[in-house]
C-alpha positions in Angstrom: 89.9 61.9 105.4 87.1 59.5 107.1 88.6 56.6 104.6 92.5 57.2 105.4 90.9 57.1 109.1 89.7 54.0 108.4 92.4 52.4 106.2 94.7 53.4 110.0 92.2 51.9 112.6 91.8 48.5 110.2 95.8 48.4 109.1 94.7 47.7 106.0 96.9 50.2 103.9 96.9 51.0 99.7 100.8 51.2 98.9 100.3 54.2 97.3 98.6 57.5 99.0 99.2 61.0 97.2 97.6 63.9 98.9 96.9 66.4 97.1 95.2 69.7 97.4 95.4 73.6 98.7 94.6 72.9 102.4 98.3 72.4 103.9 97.2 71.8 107.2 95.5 68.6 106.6 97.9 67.5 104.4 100.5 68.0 107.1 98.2 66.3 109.6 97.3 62.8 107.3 100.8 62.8 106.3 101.9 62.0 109.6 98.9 59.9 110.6 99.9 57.4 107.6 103.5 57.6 108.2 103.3 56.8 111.9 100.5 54.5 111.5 103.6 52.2 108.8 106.4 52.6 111.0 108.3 54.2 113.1 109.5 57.8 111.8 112.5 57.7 113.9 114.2 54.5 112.5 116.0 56.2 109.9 117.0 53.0 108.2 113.3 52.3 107.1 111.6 55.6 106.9 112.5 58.4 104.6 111.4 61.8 103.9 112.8 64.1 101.1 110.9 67.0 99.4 111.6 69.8 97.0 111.7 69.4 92.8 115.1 69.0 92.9 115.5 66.1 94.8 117.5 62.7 93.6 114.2 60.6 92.9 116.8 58.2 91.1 118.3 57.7 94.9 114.5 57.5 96.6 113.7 54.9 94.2 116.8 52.9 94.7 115.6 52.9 98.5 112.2 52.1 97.5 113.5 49.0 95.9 115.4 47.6 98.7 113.3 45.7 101.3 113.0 46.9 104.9 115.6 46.5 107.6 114.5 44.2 110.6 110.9 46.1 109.5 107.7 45.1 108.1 108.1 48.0 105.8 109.6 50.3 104.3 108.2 54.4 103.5 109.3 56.9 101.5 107.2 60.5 102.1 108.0 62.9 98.5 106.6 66.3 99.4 106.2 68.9 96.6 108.4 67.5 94.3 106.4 68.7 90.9 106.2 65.1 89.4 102.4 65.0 89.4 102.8 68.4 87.3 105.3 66.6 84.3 106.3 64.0 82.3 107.3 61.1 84.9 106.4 57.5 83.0 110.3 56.2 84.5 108.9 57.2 88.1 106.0 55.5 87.4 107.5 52.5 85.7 110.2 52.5 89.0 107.0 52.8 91.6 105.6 49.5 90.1 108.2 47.2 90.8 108.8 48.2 94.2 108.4 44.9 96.7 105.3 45.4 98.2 106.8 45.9 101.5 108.0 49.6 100.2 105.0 51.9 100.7 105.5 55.6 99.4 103.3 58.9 100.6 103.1 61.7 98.0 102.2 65.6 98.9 101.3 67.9 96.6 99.6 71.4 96.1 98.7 70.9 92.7 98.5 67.9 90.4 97.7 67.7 86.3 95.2 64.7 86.3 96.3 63.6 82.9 99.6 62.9 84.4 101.0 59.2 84.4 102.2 59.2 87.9 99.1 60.6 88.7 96.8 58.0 87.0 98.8 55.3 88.4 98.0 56.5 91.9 94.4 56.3 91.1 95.0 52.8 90.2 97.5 51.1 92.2 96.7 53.7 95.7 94.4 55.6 96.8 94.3 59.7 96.4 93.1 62.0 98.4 91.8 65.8 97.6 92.5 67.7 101.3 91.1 71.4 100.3 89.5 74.0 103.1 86.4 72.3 104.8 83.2 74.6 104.4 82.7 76.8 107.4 79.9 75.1 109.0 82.6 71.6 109.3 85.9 74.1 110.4 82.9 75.2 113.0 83.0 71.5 114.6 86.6 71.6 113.9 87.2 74.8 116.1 84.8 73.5 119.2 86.6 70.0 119.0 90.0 71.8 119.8 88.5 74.1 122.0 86.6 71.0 124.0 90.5 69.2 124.1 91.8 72.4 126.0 88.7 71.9 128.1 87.0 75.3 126.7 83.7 76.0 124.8 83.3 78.8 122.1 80.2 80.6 121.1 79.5 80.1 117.7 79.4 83.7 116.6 83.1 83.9 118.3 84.2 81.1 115.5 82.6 82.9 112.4 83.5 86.4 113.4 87.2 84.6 113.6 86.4 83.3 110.0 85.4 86.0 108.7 88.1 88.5 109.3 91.1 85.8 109.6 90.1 83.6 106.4 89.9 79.9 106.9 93.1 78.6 106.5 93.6 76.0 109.3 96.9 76.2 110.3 96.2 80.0 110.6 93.3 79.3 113.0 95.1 77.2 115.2 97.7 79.4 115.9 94.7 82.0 116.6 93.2 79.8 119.0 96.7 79.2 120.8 96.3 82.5 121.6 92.7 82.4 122.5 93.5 79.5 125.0 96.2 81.1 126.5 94.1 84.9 127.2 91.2 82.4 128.6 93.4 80.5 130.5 91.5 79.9 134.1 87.7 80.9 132.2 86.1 78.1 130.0 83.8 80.3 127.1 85.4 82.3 124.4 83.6 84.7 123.1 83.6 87.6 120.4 85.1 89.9 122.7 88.2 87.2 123.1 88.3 87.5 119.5 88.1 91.1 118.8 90.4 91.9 121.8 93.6 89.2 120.9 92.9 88.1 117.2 92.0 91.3 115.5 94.9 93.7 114.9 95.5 97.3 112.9 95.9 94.8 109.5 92.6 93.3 109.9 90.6 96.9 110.2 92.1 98.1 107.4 91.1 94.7 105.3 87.5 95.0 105.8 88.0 98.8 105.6 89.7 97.9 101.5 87.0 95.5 101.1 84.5 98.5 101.7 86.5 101.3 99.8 86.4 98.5 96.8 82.8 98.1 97.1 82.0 101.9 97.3 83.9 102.4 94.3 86.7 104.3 96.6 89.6 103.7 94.5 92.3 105.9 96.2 91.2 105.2 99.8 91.5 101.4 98.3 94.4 101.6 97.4 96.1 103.3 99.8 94.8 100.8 102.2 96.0 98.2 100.6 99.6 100.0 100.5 99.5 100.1 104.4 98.3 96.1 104.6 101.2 95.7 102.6 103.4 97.9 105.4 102.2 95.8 107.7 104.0 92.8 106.3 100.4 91.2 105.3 101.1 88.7 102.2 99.4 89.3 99.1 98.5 86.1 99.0 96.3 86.3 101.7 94.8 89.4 100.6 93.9 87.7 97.0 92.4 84.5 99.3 90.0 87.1 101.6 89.1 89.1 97.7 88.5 85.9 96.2 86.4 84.9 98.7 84.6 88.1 99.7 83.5 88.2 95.7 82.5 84.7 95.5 80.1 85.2 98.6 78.8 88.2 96.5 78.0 86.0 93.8 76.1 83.5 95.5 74.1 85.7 97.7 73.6 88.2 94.0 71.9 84.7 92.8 70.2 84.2 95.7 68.4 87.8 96.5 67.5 86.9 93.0 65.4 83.8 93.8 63.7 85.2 96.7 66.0 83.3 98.9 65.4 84.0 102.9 68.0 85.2 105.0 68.0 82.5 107.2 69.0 80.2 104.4 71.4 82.1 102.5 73.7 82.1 105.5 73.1 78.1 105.3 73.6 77.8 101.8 76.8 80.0 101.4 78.2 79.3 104.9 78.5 82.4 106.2 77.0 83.7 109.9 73.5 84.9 109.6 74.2 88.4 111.7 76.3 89.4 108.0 74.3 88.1 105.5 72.2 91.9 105.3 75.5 93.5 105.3 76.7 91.2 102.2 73.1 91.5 100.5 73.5 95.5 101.0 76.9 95.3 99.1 75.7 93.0 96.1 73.2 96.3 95.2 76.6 97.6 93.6 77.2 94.7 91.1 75.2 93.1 88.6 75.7 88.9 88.5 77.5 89.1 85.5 79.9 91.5 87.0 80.8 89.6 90.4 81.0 86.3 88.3 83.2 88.4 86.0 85.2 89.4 89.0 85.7 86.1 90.5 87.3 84.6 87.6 89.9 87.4 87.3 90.5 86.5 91.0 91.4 83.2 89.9 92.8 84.3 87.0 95.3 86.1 88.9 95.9 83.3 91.3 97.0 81.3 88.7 99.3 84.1 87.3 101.4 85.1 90.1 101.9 81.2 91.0 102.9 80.5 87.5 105.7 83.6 87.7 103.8 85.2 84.8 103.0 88.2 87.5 104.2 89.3 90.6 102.2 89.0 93.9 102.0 92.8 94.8 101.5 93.5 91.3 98.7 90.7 90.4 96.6 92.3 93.5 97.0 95.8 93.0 95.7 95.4 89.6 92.8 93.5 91.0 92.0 96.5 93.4 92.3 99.1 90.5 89.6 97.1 88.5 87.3 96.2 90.9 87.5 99.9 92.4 86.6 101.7 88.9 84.2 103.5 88.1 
């Protein structure tokens, strides 16, 4: 991020950028800072934006090869079109003999590295890997918006947000809209902000599953995650908040190991310090080969139900029935 920054405030640009990775709000964000930063994204006879894997790439390249109109250059922005997951040697071969006034933005969620397109990005551009910051950087992330609306937080505020909401950016923003907007007319935000306008019904009965799973409840698990489900929370998100639950279970499991403090496990696994006994407490119930054991069918199952080989609702019920036996 600091080096796309950079590559803006110099206007010294690579001709090729693909950003890549799971953290869509950043990738929104650097998509338009590059974009804007080439040229203007409302003359439509030099900028152009198409997405999807079904898109006419044969078209976008015939644009990419014609030089600008009364510009300095020319951008295409390809979002999610799959290329960087299968055989694309004619994009490639098409991408290099573009004029070097045509520059061309790639998103993408996931990528295969021994891809062709990909490799040539690495080469001719510059790539760039946008995935969730750790907690302590969304931390100065979450004071720098609230210092824009002219408001403070306590940190406590911003990981008991964390905690129950996830970290996925976009998510948070839209939390602290709302935050802003009960504050409005008071400068701090506090816990009690949070609990009173960010946590709802869904979010109890979360940390309520996350319990019943640990306390080998699985019918009260279950059930709970039945009513999440009533309450039009994704699965998705669910899997994202077991995933992560598990993998802090793991490192604080290796951690109570070593003799670790709990001043620095917090540190270490970027979690708030005021949950760190209650997470400690929990890893009693699991033996390290277990939660690593668990975290990988977490994965596991990510990569299932985003391959179609299982369905969402499916993929995370199965999870809960494991992780709940006996």
């Amino acid at each position: 991020m600091k080096q796309i920054m950079e590559h803006i405030k110099k206007g010294e640009f690579q001709q090729f950028y693909l950003l890549m990775g799971d953290e869509n709000y950043l990738k929104k964000q650097y998509k338009e800072k590059l974009a804007s930063a080439l040229v203007d994204v409302e003359d439509s006879m030099n900028y152009h934006y198409a997405e999807g894997n079904n898109l006419d790439m044969n078209q976008m390249c015939e644009l990419g090869e014609t030089l600008p109109f009364f510009s300095e250059r020319r951008v295409l922005v390809l979002e999610n079109t799959g290329l960087l997951k299968k055989a694309s040697k004619d994009v490639e071969e098409k991408f290099a003999n573009f004029p070097d006034s045509t520059y061309v933005i790639m998103v993408e969620g996931e990528v295969d590295k021994r891809n062709s397109l990909y490799k040539f990005f690495t080469k001719q551009g510059y790539v760039a890997n946008l995935t969730t910051p750790d907690e302590k950087t969304l931390l100065q992330w979450v004071k720098t918006l609230c210092k824009e609306e002219g408001k403070t937080i306590e940190d406590a505020a911003v990981f008991h947000l964390t905690e129950h909401m996830g970290t996925e950016m976009f998510l948070l923003k839209n939390e602290l809209e709302k935050l802003f907007c009960y504050c409005q007319g008071r400068e701090r935000i506090t816990v009690a902000d949070v609990n009173e306008i960010c946590l709802d019904e869904a979010e109890d009965k979360l940390f309520d599953m996350l319990d019943a799973i640990g306390n080998r409840n699985q019918k009260k698990a279950l059930k709970l995650y039945r009513d999440l489900l009533e309450l039009h929370k994704p699965p998705m998100q669910l899997l994202t908040m077991l995933s992560r639950h598990f993998n802090i279970l793991l490192q604080m499991s290796a951690l109570k190991e070593a003799g670790t403090a709990y001043t620095d496990m917090a540190s270490l696994c970027g979690v708030p310090p005021f949950t760190v006994k209650k997470y400690v407490a929990q890893t009693s119930a699991y033996s390290y080969k277990r939660l690593k054991a668990m975290v990988e069918r977490c994965q596991m199952t990510d990569q299932e139900i985003k391959t179609g080989v299982i369905k969402d609702v499916v993929g995370v019920e199965l999870l809960i029935v494991e992780f709940s036996g006996n």
